[in-house]
N, C-alpha and C positions, 0 to 999 in steps of 0.2 A: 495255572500259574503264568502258564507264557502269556497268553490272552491277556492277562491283566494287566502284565507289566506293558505288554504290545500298546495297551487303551493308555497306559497313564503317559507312555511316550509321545502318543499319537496326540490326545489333545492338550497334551502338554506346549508339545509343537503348534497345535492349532491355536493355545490361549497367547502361544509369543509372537505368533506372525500377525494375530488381531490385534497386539494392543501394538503392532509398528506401524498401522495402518496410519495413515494421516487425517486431522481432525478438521471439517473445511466449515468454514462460516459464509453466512447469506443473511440477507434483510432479515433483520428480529433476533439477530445472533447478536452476544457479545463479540468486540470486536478483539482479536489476538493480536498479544504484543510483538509491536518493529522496533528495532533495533539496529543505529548504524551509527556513523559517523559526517555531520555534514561540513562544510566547504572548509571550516576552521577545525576541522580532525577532531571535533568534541561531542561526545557520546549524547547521543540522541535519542531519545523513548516515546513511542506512541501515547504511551500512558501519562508522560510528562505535561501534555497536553490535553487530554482527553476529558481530564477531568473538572476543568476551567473553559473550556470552549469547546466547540462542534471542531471538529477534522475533516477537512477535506484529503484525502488520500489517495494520491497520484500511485502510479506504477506503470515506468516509462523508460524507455532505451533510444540510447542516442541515433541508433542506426534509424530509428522510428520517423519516418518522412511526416504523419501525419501529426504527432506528438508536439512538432516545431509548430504547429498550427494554434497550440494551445497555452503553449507556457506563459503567453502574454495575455491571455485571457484568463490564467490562475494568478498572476503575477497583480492586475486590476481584482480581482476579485478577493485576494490577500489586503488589498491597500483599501478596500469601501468593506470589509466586515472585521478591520483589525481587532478590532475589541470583543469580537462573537466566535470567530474562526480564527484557525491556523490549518495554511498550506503545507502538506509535507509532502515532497513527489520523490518516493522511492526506484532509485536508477538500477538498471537490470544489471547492464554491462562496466559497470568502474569504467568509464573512460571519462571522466573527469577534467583531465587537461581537453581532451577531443571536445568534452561537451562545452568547456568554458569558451575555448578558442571557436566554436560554430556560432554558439551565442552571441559573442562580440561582433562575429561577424554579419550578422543577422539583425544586430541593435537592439538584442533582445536585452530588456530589463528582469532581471528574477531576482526577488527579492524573499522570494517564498524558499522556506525548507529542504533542504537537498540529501537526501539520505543516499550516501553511497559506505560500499564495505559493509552493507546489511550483513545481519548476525543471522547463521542459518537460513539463506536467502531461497533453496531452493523448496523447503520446508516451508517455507512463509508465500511463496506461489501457488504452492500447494492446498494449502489453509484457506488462503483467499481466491483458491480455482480460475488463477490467470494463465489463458491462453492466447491473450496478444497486448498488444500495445493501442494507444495510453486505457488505462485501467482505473475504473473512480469506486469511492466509497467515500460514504458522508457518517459521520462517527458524531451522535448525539454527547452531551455534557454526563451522559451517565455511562458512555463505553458501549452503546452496543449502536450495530449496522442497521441506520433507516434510509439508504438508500444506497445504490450502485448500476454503476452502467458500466458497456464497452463503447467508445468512437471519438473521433477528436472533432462532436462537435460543438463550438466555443458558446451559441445559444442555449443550447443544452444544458449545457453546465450552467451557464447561470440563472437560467430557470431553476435548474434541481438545486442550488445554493438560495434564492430567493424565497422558494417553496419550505426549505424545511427551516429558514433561519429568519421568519416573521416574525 
């Protein structure tokens, strides 16, 4: 009798610490919902988008030196595929006034999607297996990931936006 009560504790325990585990996406996955609020505090959905155009999907922090490399290169690539994509570049760190004020100062134009105060934000790093900065994924018109990279570089990117948005 002890044994058996011992077993149903035991992977009792084992079935709750496996379904906490975190569920991560890659090329060929459906893409998991973001959630935040951009530059005018109004609630913002991956999915709001996702299902009328391709997503280009940033994940970027402002301390990010090389990240500054590229927002003008999302910013131009927002404005030649407005009709097919939407830019939404999900911010690490909330600093938002920090980021507006570098921007200005920089003469940077962004016009693309600014996701800050992400919903479950470390959950959603998780999911998407981000281990640095800036962070891409290209989100076909049906929801799922056909493409991702790490590096800020701005050819790059618009090769991989070219590529899958023929």
């Amino acid at each position: 009798m002890r044994l058996s009560a011992f077993l149903v504790v035991f992977f009792s325990g084992f079935t709750f610490l496996h379904a906490q585990q975190t569920i991560t996406v890659d090329v060929g996955d459906p893409a998991v919902e973001v959630m935040g609020y951009d530059e005018a505090g109004k609630p913002v959905r991956l999915s709001d988008y996702s299902k009328e155009k391709y997503v280009l999907l940033n994940f970027t922090a402002t301390y990010c030196g090389p990240c500054w490399k590229t927002y003008q290169h999302m910013n131009d690539i927002q404005e030649n595929y407005k009709e097919d994509l939407k830019v939404i570049s999900v911010h690490w760190d909330d600093l938002r006034e920090q980021w507006s004020s570098i921007a200005q100062n920089k003469n940077i134009e962004f016009q693309c999607t600014s996701l800050w105060e992400v919903r479950d934000k470390k959950k959603i790093l998780d999911t998407y297996q981000i281990d640095g900065w800036p962070y891409y994924f290209i989100i076909d018109k049906n929801g799922m990931i056909v493409a991702k990279w790490f590096g800020a570089r701005g050819g790059k990117l618009k090769r991989m936006i070219r590529k899958h948005l023929r």
